[in-house]
ChimeraX commands (.cxc) that place a marker at each C-alpha (Angstrom):
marker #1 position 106.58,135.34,86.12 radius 0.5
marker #1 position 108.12,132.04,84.47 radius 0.5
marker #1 position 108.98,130.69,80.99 radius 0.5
marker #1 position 107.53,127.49,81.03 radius 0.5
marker #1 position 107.27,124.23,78.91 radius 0.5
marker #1 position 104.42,122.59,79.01 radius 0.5
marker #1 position 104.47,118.86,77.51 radius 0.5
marker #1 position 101.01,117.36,76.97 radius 0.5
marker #1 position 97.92,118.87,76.84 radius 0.5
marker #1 position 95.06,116.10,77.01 radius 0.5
marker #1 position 91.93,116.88,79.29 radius 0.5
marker #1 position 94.31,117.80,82.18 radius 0.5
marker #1 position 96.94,119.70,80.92 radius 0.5
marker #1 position 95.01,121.81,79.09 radius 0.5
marker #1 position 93.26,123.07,81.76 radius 0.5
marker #1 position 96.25,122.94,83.90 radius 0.5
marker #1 position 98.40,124.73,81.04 radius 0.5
marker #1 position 95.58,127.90,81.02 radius 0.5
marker #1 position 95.63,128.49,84.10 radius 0.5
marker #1 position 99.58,129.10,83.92 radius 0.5
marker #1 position 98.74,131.36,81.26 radius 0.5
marker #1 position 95.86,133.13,83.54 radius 0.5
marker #1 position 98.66,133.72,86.19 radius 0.5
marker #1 position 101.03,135.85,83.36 radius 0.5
marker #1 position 103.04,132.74,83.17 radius 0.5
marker #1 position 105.12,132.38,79.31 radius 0.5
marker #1 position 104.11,128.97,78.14 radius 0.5
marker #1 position 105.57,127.02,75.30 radius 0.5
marker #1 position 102.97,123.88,74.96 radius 0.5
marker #1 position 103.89,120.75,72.92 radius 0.5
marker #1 position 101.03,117.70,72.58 radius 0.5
marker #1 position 101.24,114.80,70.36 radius 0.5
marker #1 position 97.86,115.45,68.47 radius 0.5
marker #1 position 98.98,119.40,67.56 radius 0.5
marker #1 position 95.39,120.40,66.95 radius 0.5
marker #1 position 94.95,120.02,70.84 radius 0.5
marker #1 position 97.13,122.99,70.68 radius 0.5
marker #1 position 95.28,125.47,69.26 radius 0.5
marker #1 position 92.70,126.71,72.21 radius 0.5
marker #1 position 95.95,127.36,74.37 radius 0.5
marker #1 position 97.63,129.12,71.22 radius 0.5
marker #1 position 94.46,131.50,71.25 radius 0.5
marker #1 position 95.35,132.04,74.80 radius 0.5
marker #1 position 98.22,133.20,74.27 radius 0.5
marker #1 position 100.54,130.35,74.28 radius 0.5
marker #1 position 103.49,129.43,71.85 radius 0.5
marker #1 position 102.98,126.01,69.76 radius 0.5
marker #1 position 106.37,123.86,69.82 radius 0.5
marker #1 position 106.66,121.04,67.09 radius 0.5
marker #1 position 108.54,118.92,69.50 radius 0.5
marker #1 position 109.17,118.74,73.25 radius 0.5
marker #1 position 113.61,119.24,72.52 radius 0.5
marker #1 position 112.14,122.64,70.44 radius 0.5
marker #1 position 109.02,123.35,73.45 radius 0.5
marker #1 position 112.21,123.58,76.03 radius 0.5
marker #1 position 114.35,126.19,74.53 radius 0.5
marker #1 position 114.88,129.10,77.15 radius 0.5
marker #1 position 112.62,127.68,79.44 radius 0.5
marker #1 position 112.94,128.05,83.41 radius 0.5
marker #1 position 110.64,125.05,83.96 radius 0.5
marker #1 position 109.58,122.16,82.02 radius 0.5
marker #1 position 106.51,119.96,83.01 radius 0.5
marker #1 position 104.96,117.15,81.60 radius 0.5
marker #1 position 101.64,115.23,81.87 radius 0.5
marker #1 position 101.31,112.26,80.13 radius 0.5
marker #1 position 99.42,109.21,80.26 radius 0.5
marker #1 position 101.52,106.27,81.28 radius 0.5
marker #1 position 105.69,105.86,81.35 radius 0.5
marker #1 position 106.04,104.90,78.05 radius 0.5
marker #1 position 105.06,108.59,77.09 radius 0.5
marker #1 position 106.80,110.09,79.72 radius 0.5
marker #1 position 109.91,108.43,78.74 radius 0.5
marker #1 position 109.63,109.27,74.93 radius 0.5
marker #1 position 108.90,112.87,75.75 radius 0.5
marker #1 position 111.65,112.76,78.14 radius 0.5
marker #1 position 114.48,110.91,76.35 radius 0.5
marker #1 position 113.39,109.96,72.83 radius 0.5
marker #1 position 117.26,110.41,70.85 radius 0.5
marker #1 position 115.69,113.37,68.25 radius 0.5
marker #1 position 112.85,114.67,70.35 radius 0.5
marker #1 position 113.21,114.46,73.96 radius 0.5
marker #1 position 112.77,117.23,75.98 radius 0.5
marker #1 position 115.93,116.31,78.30 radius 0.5
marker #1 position 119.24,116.64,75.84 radius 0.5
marker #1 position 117.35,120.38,74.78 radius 0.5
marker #1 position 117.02,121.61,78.72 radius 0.5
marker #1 position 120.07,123.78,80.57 radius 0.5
marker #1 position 121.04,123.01,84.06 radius 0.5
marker #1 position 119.45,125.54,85.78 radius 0.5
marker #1 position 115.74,124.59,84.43 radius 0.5
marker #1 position 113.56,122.15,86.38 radius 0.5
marker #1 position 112.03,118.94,85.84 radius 0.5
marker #1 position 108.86,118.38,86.73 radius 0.5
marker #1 position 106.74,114.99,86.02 radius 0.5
marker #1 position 103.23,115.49,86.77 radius 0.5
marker #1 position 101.97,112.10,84.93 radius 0.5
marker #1 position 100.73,109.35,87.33 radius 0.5
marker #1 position 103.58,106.86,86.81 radius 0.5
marker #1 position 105.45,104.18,87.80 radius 0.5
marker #1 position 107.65,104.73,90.73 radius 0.5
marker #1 position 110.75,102.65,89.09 radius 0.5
marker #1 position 109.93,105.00,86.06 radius 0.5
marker #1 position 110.07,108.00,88.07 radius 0.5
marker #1 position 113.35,107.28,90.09 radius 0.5
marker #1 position 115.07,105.91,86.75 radius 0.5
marker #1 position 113.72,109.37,84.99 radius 0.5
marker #1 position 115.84,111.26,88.69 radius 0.5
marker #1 position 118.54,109.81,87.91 radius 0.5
marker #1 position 119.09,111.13,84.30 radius 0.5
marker #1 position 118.31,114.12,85.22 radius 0.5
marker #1 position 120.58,114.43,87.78 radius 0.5
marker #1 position 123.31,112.81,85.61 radius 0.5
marker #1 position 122.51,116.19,83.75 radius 0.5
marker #1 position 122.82,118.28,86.21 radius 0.5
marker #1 position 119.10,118.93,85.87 radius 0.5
marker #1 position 116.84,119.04,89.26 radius 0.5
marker #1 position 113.68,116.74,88.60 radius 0.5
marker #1 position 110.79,116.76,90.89 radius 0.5
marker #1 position 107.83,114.07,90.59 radius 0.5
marker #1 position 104.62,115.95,91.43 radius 0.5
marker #1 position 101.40,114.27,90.34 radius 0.5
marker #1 position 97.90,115.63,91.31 radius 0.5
marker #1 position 95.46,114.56,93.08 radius 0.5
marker #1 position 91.87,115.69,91.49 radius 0.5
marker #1 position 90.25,115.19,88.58 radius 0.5
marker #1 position 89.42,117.80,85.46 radius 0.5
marker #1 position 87.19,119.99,87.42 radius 0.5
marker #1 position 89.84,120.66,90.02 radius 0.5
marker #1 position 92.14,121.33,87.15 radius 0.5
marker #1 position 90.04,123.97,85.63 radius 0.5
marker #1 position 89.29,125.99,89.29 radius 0.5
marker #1 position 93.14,125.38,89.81 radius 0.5
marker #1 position 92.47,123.24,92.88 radius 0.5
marker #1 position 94.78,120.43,91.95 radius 0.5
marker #1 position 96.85,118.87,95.46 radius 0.5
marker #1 position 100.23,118.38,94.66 radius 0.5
marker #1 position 102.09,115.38,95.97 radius 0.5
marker #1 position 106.20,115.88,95.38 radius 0.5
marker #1 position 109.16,114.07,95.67 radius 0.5
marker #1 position 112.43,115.04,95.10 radius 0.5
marker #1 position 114.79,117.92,97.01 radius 0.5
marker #1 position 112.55,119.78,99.31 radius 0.5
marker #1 position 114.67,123.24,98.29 radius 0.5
marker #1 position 113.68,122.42,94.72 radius 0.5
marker #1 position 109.70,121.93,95.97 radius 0.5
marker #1 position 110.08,125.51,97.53 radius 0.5
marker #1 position 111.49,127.08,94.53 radius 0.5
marker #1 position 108.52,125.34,92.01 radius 0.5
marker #1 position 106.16,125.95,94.79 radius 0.5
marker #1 position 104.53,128.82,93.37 radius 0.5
marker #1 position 104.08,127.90,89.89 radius 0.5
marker #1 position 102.70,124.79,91.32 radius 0.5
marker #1 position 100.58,127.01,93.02 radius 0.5
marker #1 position 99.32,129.21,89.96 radius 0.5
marker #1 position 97.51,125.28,88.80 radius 0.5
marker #1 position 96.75,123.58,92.42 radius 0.5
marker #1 position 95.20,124.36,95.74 radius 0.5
marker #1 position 98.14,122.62,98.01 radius 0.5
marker #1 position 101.82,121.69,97.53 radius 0.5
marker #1 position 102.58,118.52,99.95 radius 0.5
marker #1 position 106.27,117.37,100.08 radius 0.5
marker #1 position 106.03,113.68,100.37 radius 0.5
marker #1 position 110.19,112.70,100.40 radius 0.5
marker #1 position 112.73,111.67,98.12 radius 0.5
marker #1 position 112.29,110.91,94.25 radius 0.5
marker #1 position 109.54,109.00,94.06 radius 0.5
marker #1 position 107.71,109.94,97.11 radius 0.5
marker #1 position 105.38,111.69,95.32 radius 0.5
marker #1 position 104.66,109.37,92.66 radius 0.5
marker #1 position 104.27,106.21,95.09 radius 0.5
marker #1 position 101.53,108.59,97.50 radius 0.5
marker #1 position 99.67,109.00,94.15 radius 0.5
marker #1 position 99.43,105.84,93.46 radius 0.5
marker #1 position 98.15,105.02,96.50 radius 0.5
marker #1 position 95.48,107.72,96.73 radius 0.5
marker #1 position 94.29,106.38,93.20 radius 0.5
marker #1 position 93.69,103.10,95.05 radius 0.5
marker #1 position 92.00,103.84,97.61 radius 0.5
marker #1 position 89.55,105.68,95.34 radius 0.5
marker #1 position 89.17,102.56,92.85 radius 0.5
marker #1 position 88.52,100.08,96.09 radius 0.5
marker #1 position 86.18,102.59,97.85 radius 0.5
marker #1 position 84.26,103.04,93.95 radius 0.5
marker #1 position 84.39,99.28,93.03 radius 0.5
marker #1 position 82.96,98.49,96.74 radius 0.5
marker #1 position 80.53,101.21,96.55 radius 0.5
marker #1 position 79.40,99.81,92.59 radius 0.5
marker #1 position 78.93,96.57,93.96 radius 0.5
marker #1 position 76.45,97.63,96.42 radius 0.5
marker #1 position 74.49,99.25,94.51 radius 0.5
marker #1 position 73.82,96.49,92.34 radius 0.5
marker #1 position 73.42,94.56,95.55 radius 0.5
marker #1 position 70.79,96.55,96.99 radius 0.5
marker #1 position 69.22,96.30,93.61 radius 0.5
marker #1 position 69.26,92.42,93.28 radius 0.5
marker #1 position 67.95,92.29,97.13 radius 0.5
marker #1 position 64.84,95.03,95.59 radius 0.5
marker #1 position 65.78,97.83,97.82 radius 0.5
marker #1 position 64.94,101.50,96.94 radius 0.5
marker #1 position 68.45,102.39,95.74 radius 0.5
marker #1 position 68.33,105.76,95.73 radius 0.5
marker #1 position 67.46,105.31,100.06 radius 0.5
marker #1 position 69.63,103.11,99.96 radius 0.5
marker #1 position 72.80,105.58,98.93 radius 0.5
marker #1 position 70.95,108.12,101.17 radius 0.5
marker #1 position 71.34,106.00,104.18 radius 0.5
marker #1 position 74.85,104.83,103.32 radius 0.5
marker #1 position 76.10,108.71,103.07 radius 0.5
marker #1 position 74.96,109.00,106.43 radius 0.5
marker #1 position 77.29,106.78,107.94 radius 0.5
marker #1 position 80.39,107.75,109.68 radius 0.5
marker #1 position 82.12,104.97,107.25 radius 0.5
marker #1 position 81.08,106.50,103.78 radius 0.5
marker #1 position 83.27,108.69,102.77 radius 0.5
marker #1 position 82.61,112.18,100.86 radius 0.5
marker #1 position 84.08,110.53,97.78 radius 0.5
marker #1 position 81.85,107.49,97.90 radius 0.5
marker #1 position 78.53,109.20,98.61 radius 0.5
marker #1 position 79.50,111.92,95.25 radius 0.5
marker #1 position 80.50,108.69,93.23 radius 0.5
marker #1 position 77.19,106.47,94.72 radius 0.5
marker #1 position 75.18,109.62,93.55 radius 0.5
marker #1 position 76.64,110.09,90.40 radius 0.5
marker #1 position 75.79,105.76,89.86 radius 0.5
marker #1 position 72.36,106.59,90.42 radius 0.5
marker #1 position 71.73,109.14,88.08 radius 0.5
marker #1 position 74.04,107.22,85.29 radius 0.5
marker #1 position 76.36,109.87,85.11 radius 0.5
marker #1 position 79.24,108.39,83.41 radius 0.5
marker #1 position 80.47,111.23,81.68 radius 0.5
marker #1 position 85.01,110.62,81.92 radius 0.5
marker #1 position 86.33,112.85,84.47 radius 0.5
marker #1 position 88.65,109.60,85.54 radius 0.5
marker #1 position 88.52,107.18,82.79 radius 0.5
marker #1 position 88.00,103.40,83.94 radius 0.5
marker #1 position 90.94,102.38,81.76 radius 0.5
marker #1 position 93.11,104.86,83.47 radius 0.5
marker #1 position 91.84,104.06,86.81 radius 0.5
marker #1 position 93.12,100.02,85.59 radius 0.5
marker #1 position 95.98,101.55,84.18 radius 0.5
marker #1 position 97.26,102.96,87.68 radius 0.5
marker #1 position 96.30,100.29,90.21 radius 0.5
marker #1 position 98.00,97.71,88.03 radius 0.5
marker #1 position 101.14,100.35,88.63 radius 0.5
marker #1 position 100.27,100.01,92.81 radius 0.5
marker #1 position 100.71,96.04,91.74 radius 0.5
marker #1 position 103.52,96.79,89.71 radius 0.5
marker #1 position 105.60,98.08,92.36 radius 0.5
marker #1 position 104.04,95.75,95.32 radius 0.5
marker #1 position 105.67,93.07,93.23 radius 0.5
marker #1 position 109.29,94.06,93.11 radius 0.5
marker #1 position 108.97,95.05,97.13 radius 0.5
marker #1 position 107.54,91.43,97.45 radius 0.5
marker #1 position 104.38,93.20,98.89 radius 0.5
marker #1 position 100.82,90.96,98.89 radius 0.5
marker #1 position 98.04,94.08,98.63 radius 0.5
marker #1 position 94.87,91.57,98.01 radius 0.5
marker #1 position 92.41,94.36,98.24 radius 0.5
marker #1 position 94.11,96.52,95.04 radius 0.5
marker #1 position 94.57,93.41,93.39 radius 0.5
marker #1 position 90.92,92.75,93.91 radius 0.5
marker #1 position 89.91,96.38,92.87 radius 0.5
marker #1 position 92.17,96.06,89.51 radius 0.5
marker #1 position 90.36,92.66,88.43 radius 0.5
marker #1 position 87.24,94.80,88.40 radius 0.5
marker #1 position 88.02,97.48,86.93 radius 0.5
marker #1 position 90.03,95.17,84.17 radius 0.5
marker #1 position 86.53,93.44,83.81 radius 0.5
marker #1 position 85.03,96.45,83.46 radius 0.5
marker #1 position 87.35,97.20,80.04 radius 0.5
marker #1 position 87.20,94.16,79.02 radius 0.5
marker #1 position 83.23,94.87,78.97 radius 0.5
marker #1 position 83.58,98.00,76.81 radius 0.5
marker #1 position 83.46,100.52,79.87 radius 0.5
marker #1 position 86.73,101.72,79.79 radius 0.5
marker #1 position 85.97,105.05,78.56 radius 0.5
marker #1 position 83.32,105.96,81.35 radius 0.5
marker #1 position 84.50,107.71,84.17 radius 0.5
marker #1 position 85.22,105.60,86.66 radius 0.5
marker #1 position 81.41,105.45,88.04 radius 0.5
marker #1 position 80.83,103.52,85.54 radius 0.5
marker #1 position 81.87,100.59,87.51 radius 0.5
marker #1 position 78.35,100.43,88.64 radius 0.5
marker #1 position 77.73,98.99,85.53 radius 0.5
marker #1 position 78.91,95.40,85.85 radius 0.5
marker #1 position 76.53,95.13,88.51 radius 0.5
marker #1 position 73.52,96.78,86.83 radius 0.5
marker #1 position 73.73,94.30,84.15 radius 0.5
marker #1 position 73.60,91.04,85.85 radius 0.5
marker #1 position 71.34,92.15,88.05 radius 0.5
marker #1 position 68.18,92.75,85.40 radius 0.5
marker link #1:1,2 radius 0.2
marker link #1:2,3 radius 0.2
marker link #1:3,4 radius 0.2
marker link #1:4,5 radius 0.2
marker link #1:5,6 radius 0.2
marker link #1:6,7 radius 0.2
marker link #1:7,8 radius 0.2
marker link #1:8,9 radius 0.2
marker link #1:9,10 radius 0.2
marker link #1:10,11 radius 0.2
marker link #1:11,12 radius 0.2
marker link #1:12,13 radius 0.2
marker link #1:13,14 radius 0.2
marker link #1:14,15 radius 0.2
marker link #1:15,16 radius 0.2
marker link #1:16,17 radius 0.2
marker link #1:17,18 radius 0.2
marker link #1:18,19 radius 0.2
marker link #1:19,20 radius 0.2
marker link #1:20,21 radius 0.2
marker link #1:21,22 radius 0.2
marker link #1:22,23 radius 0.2
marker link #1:23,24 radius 0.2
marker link #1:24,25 radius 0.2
marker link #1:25,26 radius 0.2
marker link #1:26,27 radius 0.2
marker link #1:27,28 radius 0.2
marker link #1:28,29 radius 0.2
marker link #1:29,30 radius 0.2
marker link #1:30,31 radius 0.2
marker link #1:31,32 radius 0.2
marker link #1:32,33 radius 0.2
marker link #1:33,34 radius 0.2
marker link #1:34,35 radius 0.2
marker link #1:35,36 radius 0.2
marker link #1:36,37 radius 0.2
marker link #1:37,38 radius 0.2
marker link #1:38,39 radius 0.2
marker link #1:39,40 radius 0.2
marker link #1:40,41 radius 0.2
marker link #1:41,42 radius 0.2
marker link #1:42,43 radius 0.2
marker link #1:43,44 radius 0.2
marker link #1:44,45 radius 0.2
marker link #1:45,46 radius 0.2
marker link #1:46,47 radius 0.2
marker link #1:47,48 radius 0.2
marker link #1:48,49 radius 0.2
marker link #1:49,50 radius 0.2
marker link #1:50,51 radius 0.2
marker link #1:51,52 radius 0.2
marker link #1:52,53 radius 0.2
marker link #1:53,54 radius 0.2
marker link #1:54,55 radius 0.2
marker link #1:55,56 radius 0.2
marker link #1:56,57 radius 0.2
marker link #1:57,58 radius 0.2
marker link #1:58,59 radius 0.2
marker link #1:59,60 radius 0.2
marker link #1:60,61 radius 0.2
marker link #1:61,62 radius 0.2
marker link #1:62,63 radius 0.2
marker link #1:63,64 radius 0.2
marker link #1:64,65 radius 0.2
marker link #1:65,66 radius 0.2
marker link #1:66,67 radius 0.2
marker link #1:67,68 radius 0.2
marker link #1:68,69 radius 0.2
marker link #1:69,70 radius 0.2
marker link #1:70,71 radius 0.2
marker link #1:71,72 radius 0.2
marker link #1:72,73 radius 0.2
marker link #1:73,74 radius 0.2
marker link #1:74,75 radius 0.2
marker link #1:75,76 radius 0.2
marker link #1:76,77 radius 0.2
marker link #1:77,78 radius 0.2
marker link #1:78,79 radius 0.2
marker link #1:79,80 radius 0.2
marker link #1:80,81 radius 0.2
marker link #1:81,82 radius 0.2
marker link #1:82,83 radius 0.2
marker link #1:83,84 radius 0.2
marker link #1:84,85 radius 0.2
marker link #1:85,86 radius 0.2
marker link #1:86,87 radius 0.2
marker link #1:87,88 radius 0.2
marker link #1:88,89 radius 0.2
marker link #1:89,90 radius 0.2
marker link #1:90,91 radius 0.2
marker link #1:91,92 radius 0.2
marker link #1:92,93 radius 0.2
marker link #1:93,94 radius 0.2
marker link #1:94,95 radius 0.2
marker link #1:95,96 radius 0.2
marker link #1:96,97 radius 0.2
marker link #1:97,98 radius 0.2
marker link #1:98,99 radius 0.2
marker link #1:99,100 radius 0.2
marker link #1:100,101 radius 0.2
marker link #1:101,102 radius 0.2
marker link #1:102,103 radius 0.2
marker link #1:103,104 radius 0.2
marker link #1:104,105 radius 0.2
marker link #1:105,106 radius 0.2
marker link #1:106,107 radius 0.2
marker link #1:107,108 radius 0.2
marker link #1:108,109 radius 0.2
marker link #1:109,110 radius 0.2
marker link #1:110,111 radius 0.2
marker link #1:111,112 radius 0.2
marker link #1:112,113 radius 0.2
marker link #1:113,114 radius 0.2
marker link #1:114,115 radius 0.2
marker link #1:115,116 radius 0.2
marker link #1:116,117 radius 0.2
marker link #1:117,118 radius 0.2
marker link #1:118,119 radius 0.2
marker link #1:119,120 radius 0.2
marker link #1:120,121 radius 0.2
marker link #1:121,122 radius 0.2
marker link #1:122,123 radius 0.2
marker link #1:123,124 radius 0.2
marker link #1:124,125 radius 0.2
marker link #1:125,126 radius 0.2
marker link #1:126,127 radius 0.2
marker link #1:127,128 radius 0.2
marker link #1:128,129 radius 0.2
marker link #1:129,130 radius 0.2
marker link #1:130,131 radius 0.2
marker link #1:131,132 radius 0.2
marker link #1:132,133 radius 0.2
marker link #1:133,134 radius 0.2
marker link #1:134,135 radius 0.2
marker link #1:135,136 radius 0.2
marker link #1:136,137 radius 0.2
marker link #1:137,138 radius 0.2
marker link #1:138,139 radius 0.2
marker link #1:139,140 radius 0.2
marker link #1:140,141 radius 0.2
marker link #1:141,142 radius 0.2
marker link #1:142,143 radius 0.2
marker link #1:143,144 radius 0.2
marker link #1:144,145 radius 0.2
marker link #1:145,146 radius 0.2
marker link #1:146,147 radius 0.2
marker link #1:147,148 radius 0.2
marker link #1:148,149 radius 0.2
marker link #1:149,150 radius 0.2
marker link #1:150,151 radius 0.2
marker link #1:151,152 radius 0.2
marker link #1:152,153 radius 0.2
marker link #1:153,154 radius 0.2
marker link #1:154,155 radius 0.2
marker link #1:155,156 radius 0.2
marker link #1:156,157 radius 0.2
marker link #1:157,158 radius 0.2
marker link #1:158,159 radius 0.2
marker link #1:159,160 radius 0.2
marker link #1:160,161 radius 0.2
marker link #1:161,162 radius 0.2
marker link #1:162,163 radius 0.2
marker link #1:163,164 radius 0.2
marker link #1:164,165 radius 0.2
marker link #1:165,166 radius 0.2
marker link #1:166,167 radius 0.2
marker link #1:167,168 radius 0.2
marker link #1:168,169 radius 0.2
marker link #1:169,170 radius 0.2
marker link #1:170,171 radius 0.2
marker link #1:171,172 radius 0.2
marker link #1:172,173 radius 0.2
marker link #1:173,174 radius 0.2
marker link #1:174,175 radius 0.2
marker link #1:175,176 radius 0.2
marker link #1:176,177 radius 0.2
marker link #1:177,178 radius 0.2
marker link #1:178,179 radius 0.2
marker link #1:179,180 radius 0.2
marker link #1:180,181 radius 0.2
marker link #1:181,182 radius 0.2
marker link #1:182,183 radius 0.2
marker link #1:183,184 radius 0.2
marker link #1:184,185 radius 0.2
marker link #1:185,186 radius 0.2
marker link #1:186,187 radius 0.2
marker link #1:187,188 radius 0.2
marker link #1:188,189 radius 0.2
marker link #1:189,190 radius 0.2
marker link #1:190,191 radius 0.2
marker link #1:191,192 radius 0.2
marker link #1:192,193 radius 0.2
marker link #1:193,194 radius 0.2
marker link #1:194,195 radius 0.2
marker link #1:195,196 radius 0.2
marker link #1:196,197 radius 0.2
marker link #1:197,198 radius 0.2
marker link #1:198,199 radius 0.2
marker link #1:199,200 radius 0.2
marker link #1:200,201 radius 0.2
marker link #1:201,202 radius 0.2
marker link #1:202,203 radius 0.2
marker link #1:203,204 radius 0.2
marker link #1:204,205 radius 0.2
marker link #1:205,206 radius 0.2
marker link #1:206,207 radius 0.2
marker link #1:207,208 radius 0.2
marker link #1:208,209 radius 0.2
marker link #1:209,210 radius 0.2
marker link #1:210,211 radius 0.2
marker link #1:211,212 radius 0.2
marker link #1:212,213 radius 0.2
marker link #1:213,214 radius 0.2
marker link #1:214,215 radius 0.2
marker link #1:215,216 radius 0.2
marker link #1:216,217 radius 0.2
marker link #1:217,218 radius 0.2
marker link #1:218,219 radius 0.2
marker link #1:219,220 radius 0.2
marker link #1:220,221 radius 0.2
marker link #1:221,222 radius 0.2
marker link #1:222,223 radius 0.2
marker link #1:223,224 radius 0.2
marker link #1:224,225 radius 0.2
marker link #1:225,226 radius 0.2
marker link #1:226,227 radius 0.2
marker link #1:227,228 radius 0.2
marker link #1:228,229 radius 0.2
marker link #1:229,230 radius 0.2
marker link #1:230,231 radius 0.2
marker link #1:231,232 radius 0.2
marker link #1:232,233 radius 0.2
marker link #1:233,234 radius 0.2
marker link #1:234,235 radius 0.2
marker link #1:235,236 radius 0.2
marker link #1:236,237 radius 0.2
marker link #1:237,238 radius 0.2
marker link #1:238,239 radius 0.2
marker link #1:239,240 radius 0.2
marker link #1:240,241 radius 0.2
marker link #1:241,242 radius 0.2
marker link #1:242,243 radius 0.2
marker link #1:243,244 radius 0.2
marker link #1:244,245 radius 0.2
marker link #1:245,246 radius 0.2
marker link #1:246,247 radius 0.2
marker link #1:247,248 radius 0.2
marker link #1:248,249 radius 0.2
marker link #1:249,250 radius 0.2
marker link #1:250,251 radius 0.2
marker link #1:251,252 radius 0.2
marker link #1:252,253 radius 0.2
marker link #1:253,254 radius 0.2
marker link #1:254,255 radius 0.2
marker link #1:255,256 radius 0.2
marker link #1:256,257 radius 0.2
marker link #1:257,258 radius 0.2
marker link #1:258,259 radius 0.2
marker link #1:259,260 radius 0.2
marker link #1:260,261 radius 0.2
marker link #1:261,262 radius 0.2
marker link #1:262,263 radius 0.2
marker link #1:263,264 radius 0.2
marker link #1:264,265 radius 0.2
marker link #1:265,266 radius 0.2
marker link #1:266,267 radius 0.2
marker link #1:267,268 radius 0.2
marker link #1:268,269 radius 0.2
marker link #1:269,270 radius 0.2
marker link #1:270,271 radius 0.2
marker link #1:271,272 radius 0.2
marker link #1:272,273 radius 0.2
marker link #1:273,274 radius 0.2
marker link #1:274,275 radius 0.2
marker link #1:275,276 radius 0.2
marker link #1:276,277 radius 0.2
marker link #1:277,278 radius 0.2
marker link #1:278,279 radius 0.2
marker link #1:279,280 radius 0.2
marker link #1:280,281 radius 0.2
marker link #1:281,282 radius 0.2
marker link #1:282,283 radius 0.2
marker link #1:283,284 radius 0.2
marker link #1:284,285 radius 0.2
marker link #1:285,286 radius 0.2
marker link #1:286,287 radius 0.2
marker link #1:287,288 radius 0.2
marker link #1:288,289 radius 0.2
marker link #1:289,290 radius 0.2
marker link #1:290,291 radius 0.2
view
């Protein structure tokens, strides 16, 4: 079993940290808000009162964090960050949804430390992260994927090497957009269907049935129907990440019109005081102008 550091526990890493300490793992967990801490300290994990302290005599330190500007104060803040406190032989491992320019710059001080980083973000939401069904997506040195593999394993279902730094964090990105255009599409039909006074719910049923509905769509048209908007992916998180897919298109001098498209809706949807639904929620611009 490992010594592990595990930075951020929010509705993910909680679940993701627990099941670390299911598998025998020793886990040294570090949030932000330290009450958060306390469930996993039951469990039997150790409380650290920064992420420099959570890293001491650790063989692997992962993080998962909302956005890059928390990544890169866990990482690097000058009194706190986990990277000045970590010896060569531990590894890296960013498990945040981030930006891919965030992710490579984050390789390279690691490696100017002599410290192997892997970016492995998940695909799956907090269900998946309770079972310990998460799907990994990794970049980085494919030797240092095999050696992480089967912690990775003790909090996912599959460990896919995607490439080089970055890899991983680019195919996440684009898996989290083609969820948000497949939901915003599926939202706006809905409400269509409504506004044209179809039976909705036959509607969805028929929709399902079609070779071009996918198994995410039909759950997410389902859950629309019933109003369950309970956050399993939050809508500003889901606006938060495709305007990272845009991010990056831009400084490739890539034109993706269809995530653009997506983000303006789910931005509207924010704007609209959604953002904290889960991302089914969408359904909701088109419920109320459709009354």
């Amino acid at each position: 079993m490992s010594k592990v550091a595990f930075l951020g526990t929010g509705a993910m890493g909680s679940r993701m940290a627990a099941n670390l300490l299911k598998s025998g793992h020793a886990v040294t967990v570090w949030n932000r808000d330290a009450r958060k801490l306390a469930p996993l300290v039951d469990q039997g994990a150790q409380a650290a009162a920064s992420p420099r302290l959570a890293v001491k005599a650790v063989e692997f330190v992962i993080s998962m964090v909302r956005d890059d500007d928390a990544s890169r104060g866990v990482w690097l803040d000058p009194e706190n960050g986990a990277l000045a406190g970590m010896a060569q032989n531990v590894i890296a491992i960013e498990s945040s949804t981030l930006t891919v320019e965030w992710v490579k710059e984050l390789a390279t001080h690691c490696n100017q430390q002599g410290i192997a980083m892997l970016d492995a973000p998940v695909a799956g939401s907090r269900p998946q992260a309770e079972a310990a069904q998460l799907i990994y997506l990794v970049g980085g040195e494919e030797a240092v994927c095999e050696r992480a593999k089967p912690l990775l394993l003790a909090m996912g279902g599959a460990v896919h090497y995607a490439g080089p730094s970055g890899s991983g964090a680019a195919i996440k990105l684009m898996v989290n957009a083609l969820l948000g255009i497949q939901l915003a599409t599926m939202g706006e039909l809905v409400g269509f269907a409504r506004r044209a006074g179809l039976d909705e719910a036959k509607v969805v049923e028929i929709l399902a049935a079609m070779p071009v509905c996918s198994p995410a769509a039909k759950v997410a048209a389902d859950a629309m129907l019933k109003s369950n908007f309970s956050p399993m992916f939050p809508i500003e998180l889901v606006a938060k990440d495709l305007a990272y897919v845009m991010h990056h298109a831009a400084s490739g001098n890539a034109h993706l019109p269809m995530t653009e498209s997506a983000h303006n809706v789910f931005a509207q949807a924010v704007a609209k005081g959604y953002g904290q639904d889960n991302i089914t929620g969408v359904v909701k611009l088109y419920q109320s102008c459709s009354a």
